[in-house]
C-alpha positions in Angstrom: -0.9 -9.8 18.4 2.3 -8.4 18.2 3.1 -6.3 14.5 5.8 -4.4 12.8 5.0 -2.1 9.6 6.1 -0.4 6.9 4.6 2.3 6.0 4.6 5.3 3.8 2.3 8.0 2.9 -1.5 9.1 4.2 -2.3 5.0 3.6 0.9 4.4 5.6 -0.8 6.9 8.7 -4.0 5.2 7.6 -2.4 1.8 8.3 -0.9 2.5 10.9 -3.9 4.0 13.0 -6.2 0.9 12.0 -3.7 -1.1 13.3 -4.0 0.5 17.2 -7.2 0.8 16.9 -7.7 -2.8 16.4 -6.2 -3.8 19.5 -2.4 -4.5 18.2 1.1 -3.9 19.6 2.7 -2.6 17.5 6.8 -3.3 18.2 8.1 -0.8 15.0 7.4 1.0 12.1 9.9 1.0 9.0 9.2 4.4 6.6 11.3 6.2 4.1 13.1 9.5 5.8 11.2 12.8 5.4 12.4 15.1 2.6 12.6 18.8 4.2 13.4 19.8 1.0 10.3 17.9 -0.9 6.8 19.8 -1.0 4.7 16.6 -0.1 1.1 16.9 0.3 0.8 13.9 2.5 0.9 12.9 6.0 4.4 11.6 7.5 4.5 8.3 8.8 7.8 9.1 10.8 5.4 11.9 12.6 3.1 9.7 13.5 4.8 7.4 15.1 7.1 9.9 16.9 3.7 11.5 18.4 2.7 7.9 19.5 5.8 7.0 21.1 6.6 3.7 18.3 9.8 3.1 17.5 10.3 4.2 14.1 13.5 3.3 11.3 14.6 4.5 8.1 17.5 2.6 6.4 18.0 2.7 3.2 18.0 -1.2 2.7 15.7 -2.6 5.0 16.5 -6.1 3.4 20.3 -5.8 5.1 21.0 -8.9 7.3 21.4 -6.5 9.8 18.1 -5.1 9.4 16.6 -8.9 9.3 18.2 -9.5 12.5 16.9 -6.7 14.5 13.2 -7.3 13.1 14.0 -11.0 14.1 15.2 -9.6 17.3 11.1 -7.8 17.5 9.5 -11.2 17.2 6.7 -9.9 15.2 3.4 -12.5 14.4 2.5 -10.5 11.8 3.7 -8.2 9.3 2.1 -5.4 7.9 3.2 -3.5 4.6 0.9 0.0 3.7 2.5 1.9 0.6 5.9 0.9 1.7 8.0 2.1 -1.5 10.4 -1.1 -1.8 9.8 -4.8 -2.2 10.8 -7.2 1.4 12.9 -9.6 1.3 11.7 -13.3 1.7 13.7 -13.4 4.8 11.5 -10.7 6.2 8.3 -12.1 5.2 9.2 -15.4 6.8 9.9 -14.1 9.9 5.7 -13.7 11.2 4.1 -16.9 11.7 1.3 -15.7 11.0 2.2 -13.9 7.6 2.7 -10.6 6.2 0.1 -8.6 3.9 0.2 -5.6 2.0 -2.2 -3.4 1.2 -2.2 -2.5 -2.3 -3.9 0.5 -4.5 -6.3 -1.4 -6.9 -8.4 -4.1 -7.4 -6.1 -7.0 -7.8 -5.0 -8.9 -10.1 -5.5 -5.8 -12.4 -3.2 -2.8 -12.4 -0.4 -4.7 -10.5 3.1 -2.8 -10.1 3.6 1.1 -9.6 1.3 4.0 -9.9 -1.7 2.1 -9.8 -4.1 5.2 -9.1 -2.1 7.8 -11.9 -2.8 4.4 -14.3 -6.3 3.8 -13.8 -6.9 7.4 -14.5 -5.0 7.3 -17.9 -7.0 4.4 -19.0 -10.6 5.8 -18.3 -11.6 3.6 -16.1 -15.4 3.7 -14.2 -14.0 1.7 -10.7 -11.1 1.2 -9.0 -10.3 0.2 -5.9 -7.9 -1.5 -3.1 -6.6 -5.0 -2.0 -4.6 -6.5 1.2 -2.9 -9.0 0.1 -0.7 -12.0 1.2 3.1 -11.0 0.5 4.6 -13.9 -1.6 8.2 -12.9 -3.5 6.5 -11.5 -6.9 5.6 -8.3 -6.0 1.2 -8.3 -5.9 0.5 -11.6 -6.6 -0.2 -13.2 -3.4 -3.5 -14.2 -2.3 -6.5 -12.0 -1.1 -7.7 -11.4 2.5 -10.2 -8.3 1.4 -10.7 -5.7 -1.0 -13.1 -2.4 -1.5 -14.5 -0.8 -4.1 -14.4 2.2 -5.5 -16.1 4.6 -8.2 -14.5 6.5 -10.5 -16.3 9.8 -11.3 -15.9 11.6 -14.6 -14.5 14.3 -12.9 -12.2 12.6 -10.4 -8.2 13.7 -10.6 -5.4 12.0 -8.8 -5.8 14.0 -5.5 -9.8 13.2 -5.2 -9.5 9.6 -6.5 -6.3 9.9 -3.8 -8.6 10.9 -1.4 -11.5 8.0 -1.9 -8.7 5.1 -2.1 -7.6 6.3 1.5 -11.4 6.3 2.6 -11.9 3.1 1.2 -8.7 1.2 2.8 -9.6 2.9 6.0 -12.8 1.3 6.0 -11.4 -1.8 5.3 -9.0 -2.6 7.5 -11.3 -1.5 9.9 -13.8 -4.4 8.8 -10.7 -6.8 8.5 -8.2 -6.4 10.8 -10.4 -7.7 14.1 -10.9 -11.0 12.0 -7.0 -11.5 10.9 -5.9 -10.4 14.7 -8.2 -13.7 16.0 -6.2 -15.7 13.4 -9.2 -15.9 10.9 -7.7 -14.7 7.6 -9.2 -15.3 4.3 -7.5 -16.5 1.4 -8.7 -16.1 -2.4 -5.8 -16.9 -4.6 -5.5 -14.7 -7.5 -6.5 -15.3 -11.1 -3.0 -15.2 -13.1 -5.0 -14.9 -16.3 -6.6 -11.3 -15.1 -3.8 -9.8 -13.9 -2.2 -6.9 -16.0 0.8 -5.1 -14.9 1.9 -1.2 -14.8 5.5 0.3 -14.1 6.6 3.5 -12.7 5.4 7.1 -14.0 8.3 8.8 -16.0 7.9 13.0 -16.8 7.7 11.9 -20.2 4.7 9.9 -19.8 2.8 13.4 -18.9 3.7 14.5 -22.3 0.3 15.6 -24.1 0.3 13.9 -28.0 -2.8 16.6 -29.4 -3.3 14.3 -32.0 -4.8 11.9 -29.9 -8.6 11.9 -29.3 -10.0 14.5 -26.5 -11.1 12.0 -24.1 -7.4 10.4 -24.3 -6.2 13.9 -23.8 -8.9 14.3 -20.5 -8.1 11.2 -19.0 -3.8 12.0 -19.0 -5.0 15.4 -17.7 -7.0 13.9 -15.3 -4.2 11.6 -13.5 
């Protein structure tokens, strides 16, 4: 089974490698461009594919008709999205007959949108988790293939809770990816009236308000 991904991130390398190792071609990889100048902490998808001789691309706007075209051109049967920073095109997620999935950072249909691991944190939360999805046009709100769960220890941060979430969705694709590439993929719509919705992290939303109780203050601390 022929895919092309987007990817981004140590889930996007995560993705990426479950992918091979499940007995896919893989035509391209889509990523955002390395920043020489950004002190990232995380593995580069554009590396990875350079050291396994993939065909990788950066535009800005992959959703360009020009873009379309030349995924068109790749004739992809499925489609593949791991922490790919911008939302595709329903033109894009047409073009696999067999569908395209994303794999997403909690347990859906709770902390859909941005910065699901920073939010969970903020909130106190005991479990988290992650979900691959069906891609539909609203952004985490297609149906389920899989998800995995994970605990949240009292003294987890972002980078440890980081750490587990890439654990878990390694584990999962690994458990789920033979079954999708024989064409058996499972499909648990979403409940609409569970889902909750979180937007991107601002600098201001790191502000510490000291009036607030010490376990508020923790949990900010914490994520």
């Amino acid at each position: 089974m022929k895919a092309v991904i987007f990817a981004y991130h140590d889930m996007g390398c995560q993705g990426v490698q479950a992918v091979l190792d499940a007995g896919y071609e893989i035509a391209a990889i889509f990523t955002h461009a390395d920043n020489p100048a950004e002190n990232t902490f995380f593995g580069s998808v554009s590396r990875l594919a350079a050291e396994l001789g993939i065909p990788v691309y950066a535009p800005d706007n992959v959703n360009h008709p020009i873009w379309v075209d030349r995924i068109a051109e790749l004739a992809p049967d499925i489609i593949f999205s791991f922490y790919y920073r911008n939302l595709l095109s329903e033109e894009i997620l047409h073009l696999a007959p067999a569908g395209a999935f994303n794999l997403h950072g909690s347990l859906l249909p709770a902390y859909r949108g941005r910065a699901p691991l920073n939010w969970v944190l903020v909130n106190g939360e005991s479990e988290t988790g992650v979900t691959l999805h069906r891609m539909v046009k609203r952004a985490d709100a297609g149906e389920i293939v899989a998800s995995q769960r994970v605990a949240i220890a009292q003294d987890d941060v972002a980078l440890t809770l980081h750490h587990k979430l890439c654990q878990a969705a390694r584990q999962l694709l690994n458990s789920i990816l033979p079954t999708m590439k024989c064409g058996d993929i499972p499909s648990v719509p979403q409940r609409e009236s569970d889902a909750t919705y979180y937007g991107r992290r601002r600098p201001e939303d790191g502000l510490i308000d000291w009036h607030k109780p010490v376990s508020t203050v923790h949990n900010l601390v914490r994520a």
